[in-house]
C-alpha positions, 0 to 999 in steps of 0.5 A, a space after each residue: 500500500 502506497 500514499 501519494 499525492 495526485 501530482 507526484 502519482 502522475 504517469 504512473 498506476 496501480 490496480 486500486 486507487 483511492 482519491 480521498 479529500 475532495 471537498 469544497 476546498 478543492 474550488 479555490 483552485 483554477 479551473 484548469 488546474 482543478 481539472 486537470 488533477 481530477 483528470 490524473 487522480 481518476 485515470 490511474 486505477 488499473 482496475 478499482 477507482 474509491 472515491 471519497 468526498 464530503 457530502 457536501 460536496 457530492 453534486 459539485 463532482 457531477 459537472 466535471 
């Protein structure tokens, strides 16, 4: 089991990946920036992709 964050773990992937702590912090990151992390974070998983978020936060992530 590793821990890393989304930048470092760009170009690289494993079988499981768990995003953690998306929540409305996330926002006050610019568009492309945010996209572009969402991007990394949610294209490494090899075969299961967990993703956890607030509640608060479960209809911003829909748009993207």
């Amino acid at each position: 089991i590793g821990c890393s964050t989304i930048k470092s773990f760009k170009g690289l992937e494993s079988n499981v990946v768990i995003v953690t702590e998306l929540d409305e912090t996330i926002h006050s990151r610019p568009e492309n920036v945010l996209v572009n992390e969402l991007y990394v974070g949610l294209s490494r998983a090899k075969n299961h992709l967990i993703v956890m978020r607030s509640e608060k936060f479960r209809d911003d992530l829909l748009p993207v």
